[in-house]
N, C-alpha and C positions, 0 to 999 in steps of 0.2 A: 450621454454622461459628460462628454467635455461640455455643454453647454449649460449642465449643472455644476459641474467646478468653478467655469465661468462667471454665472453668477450670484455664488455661494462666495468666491471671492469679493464682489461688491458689499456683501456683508462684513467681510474679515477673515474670512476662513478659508486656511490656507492646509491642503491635505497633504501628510506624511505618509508619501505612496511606500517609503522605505518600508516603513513598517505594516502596512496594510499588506505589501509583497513577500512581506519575512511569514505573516501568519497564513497565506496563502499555498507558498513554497512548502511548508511546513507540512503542510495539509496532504502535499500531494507525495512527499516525501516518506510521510506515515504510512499514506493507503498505497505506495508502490513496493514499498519494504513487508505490509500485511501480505498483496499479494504477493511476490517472491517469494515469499516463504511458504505461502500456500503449492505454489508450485514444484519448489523444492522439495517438500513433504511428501507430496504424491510423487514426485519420481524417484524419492529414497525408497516409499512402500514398495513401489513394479521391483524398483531393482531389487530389492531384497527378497521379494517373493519369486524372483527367475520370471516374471511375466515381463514381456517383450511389447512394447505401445508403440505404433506407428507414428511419424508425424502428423499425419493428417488429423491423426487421432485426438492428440493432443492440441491441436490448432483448433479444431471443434469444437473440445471441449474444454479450453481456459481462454478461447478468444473472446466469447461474453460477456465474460467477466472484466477483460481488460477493458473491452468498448461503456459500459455498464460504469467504470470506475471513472474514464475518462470524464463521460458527460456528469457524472454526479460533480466530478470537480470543477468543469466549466459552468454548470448550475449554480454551486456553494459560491463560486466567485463572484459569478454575476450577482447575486441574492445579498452576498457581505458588503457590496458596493451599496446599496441601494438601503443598508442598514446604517450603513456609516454618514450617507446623505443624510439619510432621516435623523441619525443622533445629532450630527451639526447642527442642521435645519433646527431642532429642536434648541438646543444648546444657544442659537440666536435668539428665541424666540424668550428662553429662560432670563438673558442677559440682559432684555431690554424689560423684563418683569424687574428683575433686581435693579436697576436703573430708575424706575420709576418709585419702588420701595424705598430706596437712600433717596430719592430726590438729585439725584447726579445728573440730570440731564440739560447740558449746557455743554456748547463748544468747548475742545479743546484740537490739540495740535496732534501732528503725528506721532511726537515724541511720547506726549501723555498717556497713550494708550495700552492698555494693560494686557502686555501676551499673556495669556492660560495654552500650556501645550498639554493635550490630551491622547489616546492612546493613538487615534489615528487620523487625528487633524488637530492643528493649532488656530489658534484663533484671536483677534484682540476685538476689546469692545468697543463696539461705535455708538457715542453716545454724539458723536457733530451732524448725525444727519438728524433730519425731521422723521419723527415716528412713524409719520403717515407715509411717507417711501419705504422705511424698514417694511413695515404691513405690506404694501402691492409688492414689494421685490420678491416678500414671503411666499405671498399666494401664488407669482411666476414660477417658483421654485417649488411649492408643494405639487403645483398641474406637472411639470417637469418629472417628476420623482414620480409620480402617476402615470405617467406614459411611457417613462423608463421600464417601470412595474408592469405595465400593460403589455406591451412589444417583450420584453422577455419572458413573459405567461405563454404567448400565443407560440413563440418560437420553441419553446421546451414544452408546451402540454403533452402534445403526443407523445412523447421521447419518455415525458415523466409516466405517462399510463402507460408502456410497452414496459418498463426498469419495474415499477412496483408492480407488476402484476407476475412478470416474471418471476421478480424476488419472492414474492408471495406461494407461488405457486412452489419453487423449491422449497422455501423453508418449509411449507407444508409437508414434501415428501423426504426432504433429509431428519427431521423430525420425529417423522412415521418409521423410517429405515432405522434411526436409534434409540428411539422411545421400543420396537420390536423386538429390535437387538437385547437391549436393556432387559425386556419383562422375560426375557427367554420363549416366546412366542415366534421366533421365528426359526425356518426349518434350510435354512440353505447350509449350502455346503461350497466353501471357498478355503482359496489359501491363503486366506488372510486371517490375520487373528481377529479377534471381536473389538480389540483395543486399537488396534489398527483401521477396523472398518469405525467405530464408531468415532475416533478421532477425526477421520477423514470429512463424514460429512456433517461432523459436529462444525469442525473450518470453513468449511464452505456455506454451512449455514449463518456462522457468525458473520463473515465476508459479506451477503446480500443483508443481513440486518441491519450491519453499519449503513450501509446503502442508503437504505430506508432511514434510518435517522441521522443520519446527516440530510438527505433530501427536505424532510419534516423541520427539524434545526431551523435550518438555513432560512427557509420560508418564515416559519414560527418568528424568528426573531425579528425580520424583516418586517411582517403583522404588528408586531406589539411597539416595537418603533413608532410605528405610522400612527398606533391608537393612543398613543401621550401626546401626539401634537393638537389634539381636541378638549383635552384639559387644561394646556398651556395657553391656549386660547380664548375659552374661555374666562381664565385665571386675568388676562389680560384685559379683558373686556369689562368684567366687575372693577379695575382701575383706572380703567380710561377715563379723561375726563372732558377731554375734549370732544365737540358734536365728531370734526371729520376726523378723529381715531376712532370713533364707536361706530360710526357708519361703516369704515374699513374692517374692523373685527366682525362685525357683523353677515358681512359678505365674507368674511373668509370663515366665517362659523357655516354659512349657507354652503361653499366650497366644500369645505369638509362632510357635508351628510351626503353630498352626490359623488367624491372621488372617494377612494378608497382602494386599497390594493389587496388583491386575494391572488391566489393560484392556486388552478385546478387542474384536475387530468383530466385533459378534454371534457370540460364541463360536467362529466361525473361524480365524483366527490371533492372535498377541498383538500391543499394539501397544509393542517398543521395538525396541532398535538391529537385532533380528534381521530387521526389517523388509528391512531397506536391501538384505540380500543377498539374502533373496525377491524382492524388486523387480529389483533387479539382473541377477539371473541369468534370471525370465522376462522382462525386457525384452531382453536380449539374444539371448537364441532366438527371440523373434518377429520382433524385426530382421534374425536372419539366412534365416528364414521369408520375409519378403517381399523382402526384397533376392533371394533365391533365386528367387522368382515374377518377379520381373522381370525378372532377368538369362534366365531361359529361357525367355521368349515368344518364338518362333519372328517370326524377323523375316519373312517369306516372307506369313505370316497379316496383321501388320501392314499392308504393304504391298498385301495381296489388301486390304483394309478401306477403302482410298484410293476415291473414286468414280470414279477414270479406269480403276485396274484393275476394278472393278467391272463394267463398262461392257465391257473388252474382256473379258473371261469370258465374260461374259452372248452375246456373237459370236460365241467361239469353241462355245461350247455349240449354236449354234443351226447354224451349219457342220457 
């Protein structure tokens, strides 16, 4: 990544880390105050119910979730970086289309040049170099952002298949627990009220959801970044006029059908929007899976399980 700032700079583009750090902070701000309060919540219910929770207990069962929140936020960071490349990158690649549109391209000095500050890089336009440098420095910087992309895939796949699969798998059964609760289907007996259980792991549910769409996000946008700079290129190439700018667009049209940025969970599925309706859809057949198990447990059994029927079996057997 310094060696994309490096030279993104040769282009003009200069990053407002301030701000990139404020929306970062912000991030993790939100999701440590989500969980605290989730925390909070469940140690108001024990207290209030006279139920008594060990450390250990609670170390078990909210340490997941902090490690879980951790890496999603060092994920979204890495991923916003690599979005904010691609939008610059892009945003050069825009300014020297618009250059060739007005016909502006002739030297000027350093005074002349036109800052545009944007959300989270500035930049001025360079119209003193030859276009055919702009192109190769482009295509050093698009392989760059590519291997950026590549080496942060490999380092978080697993990490990202252990968090969604996790997540998946609670939201399945906090789901099941309230969807249960909800139909009056279920036969426990706690001291907790139903408003109490069902808000509990209604939070916890929402908590791994975020998860997951922030993970998806983050990626997703990073994806859709990378897939505008093959139009803009294009776009460039139907203006070229000269042989050695059309030679260079050319190779970097070649460039772009062979690099390309994804992330996967360990090569199993991809992680963007396609996500949501894999999720979606097995979460919904598993709910109707156990909801199904429920509704058809033979009440007859149930009630043989009571120790007073127990007891009269066991008499009439011996009769």
């Amino acid at each position: 990544m310094d060696n994309l700032e490096f030279h993104l700079s040769h282009l003009g583009v200069h990053f407002l880390l301030r701000n990139n750090a404020f929306w970062i902070n912000l991030r993790i701000i939100l999701l440590s105050c989500a969980n605290l309060a989730f925390i909070v919540y469940g140690s108001t219910i024990f207290a209030s119910n006279g139920v008594s929770v060990s450390l250990w207990t609670w170390t078990s069962f909210y340490s997941p979730l902090l490690i879980v929140s951790c890496i999603v936020l060092l994920f979204r960071a890495v991923v916003q970086n690599l979005a904010m490349y691609f939008k610059a990158f892009n945003k050069v690649l825009k300014n020297l289309s618009h250059q060739w549109d007005t016909r502006s391209i002739k030297a000027i000095t350093q005074k002349q040049r036109s800052l545009q500050c944007l959300d989270s890089f500035s930049m001025y336009t360079i119209v003193s170099k030859n276009p055919s440098e702009i192109i190769q420095e482009s295509m050093e910087i698009h392989q760059l952002i590519c291997e950026a992309a590549s080496t942060a895939n490999k380092y978080f796949t697993y990490q990202l298949l252990t968090i969604i699969s996790i997540a998946f798998l609670i939201i399945v059964f906090d789901a099941y627990y309230v969807l249960e609760t909800l139909l009056g289907k279920s036969k426990r007996e706690s001291k907790f009220k139903t408003v109490e259980f069902v808000t509990f792991f209604s939070c916890q549910m929402i908590l791994y959801l975020i998860a997951i769409i922030s993970i998806v996000e983050g990626s997703n946008r990073a994806i859709k970044k990378s897939e505008k700079t093959g139009g803009i290129v294009h776009a460039l190439l139907n203006k070229a006029k000269t042989p050695e700018v059309k030679e260079k667009l050319q190779q970097f049209s070649m460039q772009l059908l062979h690099l390309k940025i994804s992330f996967t969970a360990a090569g199993l599925f991809n992680i963007d929007r396609t996500l949501y309706f894999t999720i979606s859809g097995a979460l919904t057949t598993y709910l109707i899976i156990l909801l199904q198990f429920t509704s058809s447990s033979p009440p007859a059994l149930e009630g043989a399980c009571t120790p007073g029927n127990s007891t009269n079996i066991a008499n009439l057997t011996q009769h």
